[in-house]
N, C-alpha and C positions, 0 to 999 in steps of 0.2 A: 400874536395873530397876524395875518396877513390881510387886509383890504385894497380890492383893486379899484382904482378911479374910475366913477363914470366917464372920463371923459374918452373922445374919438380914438386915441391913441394913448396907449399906456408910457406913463414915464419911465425912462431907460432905468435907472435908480431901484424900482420897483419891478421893474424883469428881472434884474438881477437875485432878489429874494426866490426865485422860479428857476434855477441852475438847473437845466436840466430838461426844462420844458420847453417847448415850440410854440414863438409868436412869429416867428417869419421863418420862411424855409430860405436855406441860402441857395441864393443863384444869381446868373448871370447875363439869363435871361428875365424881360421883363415878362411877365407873370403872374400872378395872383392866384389864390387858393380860396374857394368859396365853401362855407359851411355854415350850416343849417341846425339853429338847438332847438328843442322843447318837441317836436312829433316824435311818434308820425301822428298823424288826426286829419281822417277821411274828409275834414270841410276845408281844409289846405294844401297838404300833403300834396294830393294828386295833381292839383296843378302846379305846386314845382316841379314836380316831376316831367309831368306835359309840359313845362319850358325851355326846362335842359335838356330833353331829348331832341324839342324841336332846334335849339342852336347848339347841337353836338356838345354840350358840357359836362363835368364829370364834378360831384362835390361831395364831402362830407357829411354826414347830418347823426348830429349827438342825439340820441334818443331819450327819451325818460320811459325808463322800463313798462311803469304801469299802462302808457299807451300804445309800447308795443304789441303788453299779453294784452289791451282789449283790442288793437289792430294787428294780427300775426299777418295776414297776406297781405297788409299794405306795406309792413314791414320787410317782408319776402320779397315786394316788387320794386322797392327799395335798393335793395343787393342785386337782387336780379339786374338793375337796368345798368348796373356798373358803378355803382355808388358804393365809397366805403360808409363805415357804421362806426359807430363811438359811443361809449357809455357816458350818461348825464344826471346818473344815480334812478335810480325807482320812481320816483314822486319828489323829482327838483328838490333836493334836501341839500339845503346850508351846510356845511362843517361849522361854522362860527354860533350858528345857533341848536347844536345838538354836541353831545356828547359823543367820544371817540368811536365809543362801540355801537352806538346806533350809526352813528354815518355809515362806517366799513360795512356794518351788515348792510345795509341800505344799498351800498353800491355792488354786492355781490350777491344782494337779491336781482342788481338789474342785471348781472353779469350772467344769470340762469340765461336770461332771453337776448342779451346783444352780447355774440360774438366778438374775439379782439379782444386787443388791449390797449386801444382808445380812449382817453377820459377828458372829461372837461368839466370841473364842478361849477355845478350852479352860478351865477352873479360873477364867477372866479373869487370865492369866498371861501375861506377855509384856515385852518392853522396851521403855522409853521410843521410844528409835530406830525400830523395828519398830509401835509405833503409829502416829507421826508419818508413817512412809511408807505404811502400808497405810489408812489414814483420809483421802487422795487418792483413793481407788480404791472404799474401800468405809465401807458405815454400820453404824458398832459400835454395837449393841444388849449392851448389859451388862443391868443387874439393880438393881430397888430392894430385893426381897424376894426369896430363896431359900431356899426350901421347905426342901430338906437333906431330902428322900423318898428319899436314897441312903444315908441313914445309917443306917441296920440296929440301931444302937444305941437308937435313937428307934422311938417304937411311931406308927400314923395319927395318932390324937390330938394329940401333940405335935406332928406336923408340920403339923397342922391349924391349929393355935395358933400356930405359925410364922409363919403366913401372918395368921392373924384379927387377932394382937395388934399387927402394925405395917401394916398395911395404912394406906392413905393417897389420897386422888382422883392416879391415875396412875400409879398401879404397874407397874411392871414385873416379871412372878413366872415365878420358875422351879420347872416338875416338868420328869421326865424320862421318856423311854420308852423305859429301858433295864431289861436283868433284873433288876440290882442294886438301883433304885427299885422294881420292878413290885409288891410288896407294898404297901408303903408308898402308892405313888400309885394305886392301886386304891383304897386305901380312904379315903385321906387329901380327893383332889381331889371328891368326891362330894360332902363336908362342907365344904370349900372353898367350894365352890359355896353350896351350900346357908345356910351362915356368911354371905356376900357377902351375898346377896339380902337377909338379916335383918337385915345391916348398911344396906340401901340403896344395895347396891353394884351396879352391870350387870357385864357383862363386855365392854367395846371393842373396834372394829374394831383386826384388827391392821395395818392398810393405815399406819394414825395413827404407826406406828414412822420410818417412813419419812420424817415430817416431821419439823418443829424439835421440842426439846425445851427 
């Protein structure tokens, strides 16, 4: 099996088991790539959206099927606003705690409603076996840097500093826009941003995912 560290940044050793998938896009400029798991969900959703738009930003956001078929035009406005889409399986399903053939089906039941072939499983949890055959079909976008804005034990600041003190030209960062972050990345990605900038950082098209890494 494959288990990813919670910690801020994944060890290099443990990318290596992931041949193939994107934790930092290469470049040469510095950069960052911002991306968004667990919506879309009308008591979040719209105000990331309402944020990037207002500081011209463009980001990823991994869906979970079951809340796109109950949100389809938050979903639609989503794409619309210039935002790519990525699959995050139907209803956040494990590989490590489900059998082969339900995972697969799971994540092309979500592939009915999210376009592409963007994927990010859950936690980044899953088996050797079940990567090697779903990275034929689809492009796993993992993570250099995870915010941890779900951690309720952590105040903005901290998760701010999350992201500021390993930051790096290519990152890959994950917030979420689920209830459980909504505090936290309310107040955390504001300063996020705002950190970046003072750092000399942009924020990257996310289209960039899609190429090599």
């Amino acid at each position: 099996m494959i288990f990813v560290s919670p910690n801020i940044r994944l060890p290099y050793l443990l990318t290596r088991l992931f041949r193939g998938a994107v934790f930092r896009v290469k470049t040469d400029r510095k950069e960052v790539f911002i991306t968004f798991d667990d919506g879309p969900i009308p008591e979040v959703t719209p105000w990331v959206l309402g944020f990037l738009k207002a500081e011209g930003l463009k980001a990823c956001f991994f869906c979970v099927g079951e809340n796109v078929q109950r949100n389809p035009e938050l979903f639609e406005k989503v794409q619309a606003e210039g935002h790519l889409v990525g699959n995050h399986t139907f209803n956040h399903m494990q590989g490590l705690k489900n059998d082969d053939a339900s995972y697969y089906q799971n994540i092309e039941k979500a592939a009915g409603y999210i376009p592409g072939r963007l994927f990010r499983p859950p936690h980044g949890l899953l088996r050797i076996r079940q990567f090697k055959k779903l990275k034929a079909d689809y492009r796993f976008v993992m993570w250099d840097i995870i915010s941890r804005d779900f951690d309720r034990r952590l105040k903005p600041e901290q998760v701010c500093q999350n992201v500021l003190r390993n930051v790096r030209p290519g990152s890959v960062i994950i917030f979420h826009d689920s209830l459980k972050a909504e505090k936290n990345m309310k107040q955390a990605l504001p300063m996020v941003i705002r950190g970046l900038r003072e750092k000399g950082f942009s924020v990257g098209d996310p289209h960039l995912l899609l190429e090599g890494n």
